[in-house]
MILUM-174924 format. One record per atom (N, C-alpha, C, O, CB): x, y, z. Coordinates in steps of 0.001 Angstrom, whole numbers, padded with zeros to 6 digits, always signed. Glycine has a CB too. Layout:
N
XYZ...
REM end
This chain:
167
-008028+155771-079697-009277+156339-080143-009100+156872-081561-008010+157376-081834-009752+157452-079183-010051+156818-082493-010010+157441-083575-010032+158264-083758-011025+158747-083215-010427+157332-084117-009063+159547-084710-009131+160607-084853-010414+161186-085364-010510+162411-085429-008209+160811-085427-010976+160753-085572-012940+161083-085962-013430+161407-084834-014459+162077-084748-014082+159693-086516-012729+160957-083758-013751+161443-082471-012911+162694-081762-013352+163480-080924-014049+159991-081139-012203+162674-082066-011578+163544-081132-011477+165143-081921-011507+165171-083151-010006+162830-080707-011348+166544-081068-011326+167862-081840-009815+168147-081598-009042+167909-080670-012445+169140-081252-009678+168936-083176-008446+169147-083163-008614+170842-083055-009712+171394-083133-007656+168428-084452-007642+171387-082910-007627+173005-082552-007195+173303-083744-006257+172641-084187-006665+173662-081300-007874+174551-084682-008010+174508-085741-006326+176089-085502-005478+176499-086295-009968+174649-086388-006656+176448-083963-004941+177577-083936-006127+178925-084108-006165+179787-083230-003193+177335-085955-006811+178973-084995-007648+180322-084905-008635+180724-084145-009722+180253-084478-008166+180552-085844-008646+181721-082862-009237+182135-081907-010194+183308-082121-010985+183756-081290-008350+182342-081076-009988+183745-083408-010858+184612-083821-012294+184086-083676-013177+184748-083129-010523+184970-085126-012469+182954-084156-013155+182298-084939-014761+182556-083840-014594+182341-082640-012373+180614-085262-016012+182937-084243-017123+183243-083011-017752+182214-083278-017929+181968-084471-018105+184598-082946-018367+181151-082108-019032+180269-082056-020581+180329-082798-021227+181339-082518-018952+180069-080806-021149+179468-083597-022331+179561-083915-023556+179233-082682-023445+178201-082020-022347+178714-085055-024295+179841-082524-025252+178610-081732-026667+178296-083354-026899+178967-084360-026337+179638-079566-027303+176894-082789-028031+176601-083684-029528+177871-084106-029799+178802-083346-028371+175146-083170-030119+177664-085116-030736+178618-085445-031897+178482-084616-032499+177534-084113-030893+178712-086775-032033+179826-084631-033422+180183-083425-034337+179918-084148-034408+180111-085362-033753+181758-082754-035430+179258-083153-036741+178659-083479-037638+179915-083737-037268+181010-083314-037329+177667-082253-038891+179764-084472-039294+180916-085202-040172+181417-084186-041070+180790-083624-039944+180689-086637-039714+182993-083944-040279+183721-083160-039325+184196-081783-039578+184742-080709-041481+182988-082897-038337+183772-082325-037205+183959-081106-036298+185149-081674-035654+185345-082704-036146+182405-080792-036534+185760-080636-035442+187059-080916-033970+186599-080439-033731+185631-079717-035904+188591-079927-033223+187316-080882-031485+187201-080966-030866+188395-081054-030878+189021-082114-030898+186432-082216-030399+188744-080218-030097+190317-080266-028597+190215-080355-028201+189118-079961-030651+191293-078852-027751+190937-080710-026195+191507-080696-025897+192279-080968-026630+192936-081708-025375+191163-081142-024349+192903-080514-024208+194575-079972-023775+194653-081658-023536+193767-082478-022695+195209-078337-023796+196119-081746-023243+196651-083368-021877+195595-083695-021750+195045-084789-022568+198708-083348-020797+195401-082449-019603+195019-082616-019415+193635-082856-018655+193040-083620-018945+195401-081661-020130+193310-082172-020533+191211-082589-021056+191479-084003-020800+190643-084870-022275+190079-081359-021718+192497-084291-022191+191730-085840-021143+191961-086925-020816+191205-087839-023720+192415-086537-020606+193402-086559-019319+194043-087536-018250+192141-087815-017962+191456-088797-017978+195834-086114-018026+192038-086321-017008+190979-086302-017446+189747-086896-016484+189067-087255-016573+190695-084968-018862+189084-087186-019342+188664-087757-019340+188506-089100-019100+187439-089665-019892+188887-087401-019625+189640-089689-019884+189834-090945-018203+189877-091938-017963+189584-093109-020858+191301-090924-017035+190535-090466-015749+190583-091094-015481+188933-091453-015035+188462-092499-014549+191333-090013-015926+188199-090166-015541+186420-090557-016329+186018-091781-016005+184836-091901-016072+185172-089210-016864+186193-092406-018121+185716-093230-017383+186233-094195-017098+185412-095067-019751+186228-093003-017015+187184-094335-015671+188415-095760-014876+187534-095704-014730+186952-096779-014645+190293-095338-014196+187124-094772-012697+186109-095001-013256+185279-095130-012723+184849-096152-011508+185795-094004-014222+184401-094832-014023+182574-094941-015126+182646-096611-015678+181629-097032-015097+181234-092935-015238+183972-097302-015840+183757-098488-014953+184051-099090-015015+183655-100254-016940+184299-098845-013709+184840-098723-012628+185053-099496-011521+183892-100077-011811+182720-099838-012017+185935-098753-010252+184173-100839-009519+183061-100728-008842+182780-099219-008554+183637-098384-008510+183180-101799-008650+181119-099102-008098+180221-098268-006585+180989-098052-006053+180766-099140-008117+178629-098950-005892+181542-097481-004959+182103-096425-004028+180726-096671-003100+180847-097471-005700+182460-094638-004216+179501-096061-003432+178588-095995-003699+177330-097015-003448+176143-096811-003435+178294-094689-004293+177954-098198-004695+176531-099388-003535+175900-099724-003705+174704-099964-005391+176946-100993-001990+176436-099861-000671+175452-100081-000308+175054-099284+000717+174405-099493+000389+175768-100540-000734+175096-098013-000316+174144-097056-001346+172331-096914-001367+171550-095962-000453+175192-095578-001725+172278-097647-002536+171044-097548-002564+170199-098580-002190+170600-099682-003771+171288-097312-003027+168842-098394-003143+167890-099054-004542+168340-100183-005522+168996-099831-003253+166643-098013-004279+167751-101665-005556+168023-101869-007005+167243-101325-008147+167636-101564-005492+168021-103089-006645+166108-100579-007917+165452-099722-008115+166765-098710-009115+167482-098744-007490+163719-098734-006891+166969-097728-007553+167913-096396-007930+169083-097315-008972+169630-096958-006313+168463-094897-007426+169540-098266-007737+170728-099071-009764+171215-098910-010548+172039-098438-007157+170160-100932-009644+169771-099828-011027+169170-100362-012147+169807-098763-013042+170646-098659-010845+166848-100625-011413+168799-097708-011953+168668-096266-012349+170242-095880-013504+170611-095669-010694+167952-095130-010940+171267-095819-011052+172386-095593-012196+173609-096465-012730+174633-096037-009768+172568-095661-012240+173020-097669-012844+174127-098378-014519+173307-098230-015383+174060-098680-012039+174454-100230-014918+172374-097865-016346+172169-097368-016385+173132-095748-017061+174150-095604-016663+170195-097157-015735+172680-094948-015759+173254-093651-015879+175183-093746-016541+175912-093007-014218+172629-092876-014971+175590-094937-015444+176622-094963-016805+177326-095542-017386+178403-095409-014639+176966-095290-016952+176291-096151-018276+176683-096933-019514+176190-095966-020361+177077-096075-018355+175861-098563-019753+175691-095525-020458+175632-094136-020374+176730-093477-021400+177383-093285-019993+174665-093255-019428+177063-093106-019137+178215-091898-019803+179150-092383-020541+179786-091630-017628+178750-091556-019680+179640-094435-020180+180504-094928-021817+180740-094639-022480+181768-094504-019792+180313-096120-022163+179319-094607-023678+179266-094134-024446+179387-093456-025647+179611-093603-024068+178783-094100-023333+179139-091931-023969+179312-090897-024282+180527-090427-025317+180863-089852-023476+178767-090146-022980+181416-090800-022849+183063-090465-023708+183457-090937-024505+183992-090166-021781+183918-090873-024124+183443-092625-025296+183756-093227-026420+183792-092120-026858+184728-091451-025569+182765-094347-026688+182647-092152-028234+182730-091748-028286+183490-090313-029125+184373-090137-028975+181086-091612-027115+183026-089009-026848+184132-088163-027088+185655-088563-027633+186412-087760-025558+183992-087858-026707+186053-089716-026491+187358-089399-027797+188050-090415-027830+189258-090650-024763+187837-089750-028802+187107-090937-029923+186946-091402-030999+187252-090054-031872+188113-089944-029934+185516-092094-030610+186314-089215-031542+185959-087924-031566+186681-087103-032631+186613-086490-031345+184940-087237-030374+187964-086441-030098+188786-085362-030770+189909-085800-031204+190364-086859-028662+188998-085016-030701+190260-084406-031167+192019-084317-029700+192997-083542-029042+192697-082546-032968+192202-082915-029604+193871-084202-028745+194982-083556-029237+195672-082813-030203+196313-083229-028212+195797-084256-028870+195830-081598-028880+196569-080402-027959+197551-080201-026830+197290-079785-028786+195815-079430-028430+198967-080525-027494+199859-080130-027922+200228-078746-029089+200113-078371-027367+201020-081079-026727+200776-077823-026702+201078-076609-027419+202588-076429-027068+203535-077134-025264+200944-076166-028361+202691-075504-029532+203660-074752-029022+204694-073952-028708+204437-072790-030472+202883-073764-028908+205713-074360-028694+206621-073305-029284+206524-072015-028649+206741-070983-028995+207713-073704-030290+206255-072044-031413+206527-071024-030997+204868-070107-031377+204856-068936-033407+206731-071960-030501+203985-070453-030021+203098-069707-028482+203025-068970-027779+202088-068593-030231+202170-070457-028326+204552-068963-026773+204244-068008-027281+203951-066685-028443+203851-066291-025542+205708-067825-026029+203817-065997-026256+203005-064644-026767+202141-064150-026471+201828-062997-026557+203347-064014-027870+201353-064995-028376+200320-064920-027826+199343-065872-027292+199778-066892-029577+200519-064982-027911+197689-065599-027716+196581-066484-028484+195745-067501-029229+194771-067396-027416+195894-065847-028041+196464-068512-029046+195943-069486-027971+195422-071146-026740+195385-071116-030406+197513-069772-028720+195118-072293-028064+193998-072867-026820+195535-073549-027168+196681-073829-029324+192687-074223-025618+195018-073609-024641+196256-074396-023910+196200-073099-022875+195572-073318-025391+198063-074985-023970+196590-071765-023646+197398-071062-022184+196045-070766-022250+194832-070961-024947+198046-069878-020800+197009-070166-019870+196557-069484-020060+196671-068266-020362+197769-067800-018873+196975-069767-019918+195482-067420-020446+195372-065539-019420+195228-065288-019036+194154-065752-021442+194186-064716-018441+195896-064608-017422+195620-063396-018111+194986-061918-018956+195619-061285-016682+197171-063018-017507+193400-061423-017864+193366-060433-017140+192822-059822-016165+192342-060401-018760+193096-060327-017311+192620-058149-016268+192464-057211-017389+191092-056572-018562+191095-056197-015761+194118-056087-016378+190056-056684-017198+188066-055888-016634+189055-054224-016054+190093-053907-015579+185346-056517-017214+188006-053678-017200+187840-052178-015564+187914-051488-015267+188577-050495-017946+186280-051859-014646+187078-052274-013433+187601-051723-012922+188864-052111-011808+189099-051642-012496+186776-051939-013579+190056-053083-013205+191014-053116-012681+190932-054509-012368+192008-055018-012498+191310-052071-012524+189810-055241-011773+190179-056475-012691+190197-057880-013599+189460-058267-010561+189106-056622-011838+191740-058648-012887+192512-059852-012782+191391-060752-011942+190491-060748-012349+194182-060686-014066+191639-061769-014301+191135-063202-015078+192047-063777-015945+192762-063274-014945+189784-063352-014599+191944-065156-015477+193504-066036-015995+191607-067070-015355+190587-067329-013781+195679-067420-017333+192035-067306-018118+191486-067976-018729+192504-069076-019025+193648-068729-018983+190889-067100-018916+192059-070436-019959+192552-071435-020982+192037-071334-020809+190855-071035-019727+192453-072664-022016+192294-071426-023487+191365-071729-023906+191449-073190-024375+192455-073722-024903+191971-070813-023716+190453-073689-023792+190262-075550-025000+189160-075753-025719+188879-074794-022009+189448-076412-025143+188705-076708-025900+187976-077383-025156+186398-077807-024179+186194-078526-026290+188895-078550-025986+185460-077099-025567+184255-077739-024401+183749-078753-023740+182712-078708-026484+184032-078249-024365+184886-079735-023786+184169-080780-022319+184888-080834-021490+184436-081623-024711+184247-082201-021913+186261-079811-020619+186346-079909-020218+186451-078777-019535+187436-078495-020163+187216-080636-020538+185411-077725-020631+185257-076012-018850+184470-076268-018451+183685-077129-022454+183831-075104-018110+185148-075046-017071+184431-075032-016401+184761-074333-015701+185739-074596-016547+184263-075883-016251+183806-072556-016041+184416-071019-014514+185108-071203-014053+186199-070865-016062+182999-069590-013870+183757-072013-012546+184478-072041-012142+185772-072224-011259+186387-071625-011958+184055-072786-012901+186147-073145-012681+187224-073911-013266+188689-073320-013041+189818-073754-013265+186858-075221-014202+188219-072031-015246+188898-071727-016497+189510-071486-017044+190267-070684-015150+189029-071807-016803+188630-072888-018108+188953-073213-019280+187659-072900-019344+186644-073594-018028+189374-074772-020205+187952-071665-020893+186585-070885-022060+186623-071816-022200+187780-072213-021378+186691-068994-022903+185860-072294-023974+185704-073184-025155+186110-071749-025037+185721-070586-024023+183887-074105-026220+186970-072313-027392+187468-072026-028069+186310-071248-028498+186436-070101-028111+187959-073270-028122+185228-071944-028757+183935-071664-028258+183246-070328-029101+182549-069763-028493+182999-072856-026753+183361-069627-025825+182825-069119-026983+183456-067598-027818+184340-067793-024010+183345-069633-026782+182787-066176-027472+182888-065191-026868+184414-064480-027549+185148-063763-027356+181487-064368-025496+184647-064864-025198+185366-064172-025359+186682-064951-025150+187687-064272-024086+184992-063653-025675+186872-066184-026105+188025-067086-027379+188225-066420-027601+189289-065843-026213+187736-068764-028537+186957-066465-029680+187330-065978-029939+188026-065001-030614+189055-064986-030204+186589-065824-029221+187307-063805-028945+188027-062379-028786+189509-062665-029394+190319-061965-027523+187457-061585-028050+189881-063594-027393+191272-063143-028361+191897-063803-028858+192805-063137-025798+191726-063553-029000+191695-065290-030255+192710-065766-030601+193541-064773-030575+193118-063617-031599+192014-066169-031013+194974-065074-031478+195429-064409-031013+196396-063263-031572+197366-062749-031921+194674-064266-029435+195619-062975-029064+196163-061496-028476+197510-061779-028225+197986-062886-027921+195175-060608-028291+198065-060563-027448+199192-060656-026297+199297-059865-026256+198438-058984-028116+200226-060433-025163+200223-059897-023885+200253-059020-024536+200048-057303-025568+200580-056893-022941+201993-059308-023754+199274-056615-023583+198468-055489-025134+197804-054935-025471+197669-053758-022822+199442-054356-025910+197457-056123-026521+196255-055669-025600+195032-055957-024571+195059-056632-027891+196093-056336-026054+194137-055436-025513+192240-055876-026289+191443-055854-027232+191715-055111-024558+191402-055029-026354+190388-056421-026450+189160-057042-025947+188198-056517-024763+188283-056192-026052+189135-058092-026744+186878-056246-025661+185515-056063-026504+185016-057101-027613+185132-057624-025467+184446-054413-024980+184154-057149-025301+182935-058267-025251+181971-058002-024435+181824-057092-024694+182748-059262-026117+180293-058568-025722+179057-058165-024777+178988-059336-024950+179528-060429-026867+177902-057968-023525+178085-058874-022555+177842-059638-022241+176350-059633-022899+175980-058661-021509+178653-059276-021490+174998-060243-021287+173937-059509-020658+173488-058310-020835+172476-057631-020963+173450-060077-019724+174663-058174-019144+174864-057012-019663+175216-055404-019199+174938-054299-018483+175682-057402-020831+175950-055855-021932+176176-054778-021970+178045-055031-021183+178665-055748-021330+175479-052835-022944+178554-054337-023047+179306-054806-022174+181007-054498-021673+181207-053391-024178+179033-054754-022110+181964-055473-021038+183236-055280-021636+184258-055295-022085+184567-056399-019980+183464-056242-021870+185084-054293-022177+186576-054728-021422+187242-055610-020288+186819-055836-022162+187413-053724-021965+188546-056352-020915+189373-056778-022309+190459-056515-023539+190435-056455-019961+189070-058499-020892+191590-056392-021923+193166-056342-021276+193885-057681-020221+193643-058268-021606+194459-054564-022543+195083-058001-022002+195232-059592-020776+197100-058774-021075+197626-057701-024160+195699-061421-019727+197546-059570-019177+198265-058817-019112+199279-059926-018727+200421-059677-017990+197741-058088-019533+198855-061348-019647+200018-062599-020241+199210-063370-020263+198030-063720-018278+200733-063350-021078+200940-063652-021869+199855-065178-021716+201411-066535-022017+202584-066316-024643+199158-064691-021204+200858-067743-021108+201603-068778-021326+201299-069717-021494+200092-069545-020345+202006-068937-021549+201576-071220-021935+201554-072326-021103+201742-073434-021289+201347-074585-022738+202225-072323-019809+202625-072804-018946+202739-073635-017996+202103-073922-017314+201701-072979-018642+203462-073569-017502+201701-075540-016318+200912-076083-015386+200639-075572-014787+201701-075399-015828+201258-076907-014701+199674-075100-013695+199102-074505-012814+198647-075098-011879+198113-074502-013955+198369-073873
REM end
């Protein structure tokens, strides 16, 4: 197969996924900390290249378009969002900011963030607002639950904490 088709791992995990730009009239919300982290990637990839002597001047060439894109995309991301600071008046309930600790059906925990599209990332913790099982939980409070359809078929989880504060 040609290397044109295939993705190579660029090694940097920092890096926050774009999603495409919201259609007009669409809100986009993210916590203070998605945008900070945002705006820090947008500082480095406008800054100098970290690894410019390690390359050919073709991949050079390759690399410094790819960054300049990236510069663009963040732009208009961080043009397009709204900041959501976290509500006093929404503790104990699940709403967008909040960290959900919850326990699936065999009993075992997961702490979830509920973030915004554009710095959603399971690994990491943070489930996008949009995702079925963010939806599910909106709203809830400590030891209600939720099932979810999954491909696997479907999982309860019950929520076992809900907080607001930095993690």
């Amino acid at each position: 197969m040609s290397k044109a088709f295939t993705k190579e791992d660029s090694g940097d995990d920092s890096v926050m996924p774009v999603r495409p730009r919201a259609s007009s009239g669409e809100k986009r919300y993210i916590t203070p900390e998605g945008y900070r982290a945002l705006q820090e990637e947008l500082a480095a990839a406008q800054g100098p290249d970290p690894k410019a002597g390690e390359f050919t001047e073709l991949e050079a060439g390759v690399r410094r378009k790819e960054r300049e894109r990236r510069v663009q995309e963040l732009a208009a991301v961080l043009e397009d969002v709204r900041v959501v600071e976290p509500d006093a008046s929404q503790a104990g309930r699940v709403f967008f900011g909040a960290w959900v600790e919850l326990e699936d059906e065999d009993g075992g925990p997961v702490r979830y963030r509920i973030v915004g599209p554009d710095e959603s990332d399971v690994k990491a913790g943070r489930l996008s607002v949009e995702s079925p099982l963010a939806r599910a939980l909106l709203g809830k409070e400590v030891g209600e639950s939720v099932v979810v359809d999954r491909p696997r078929g479907p999982v309860e989880y019950t929520v076992t904490a809900v907080d607001y504060a930095a993690s």
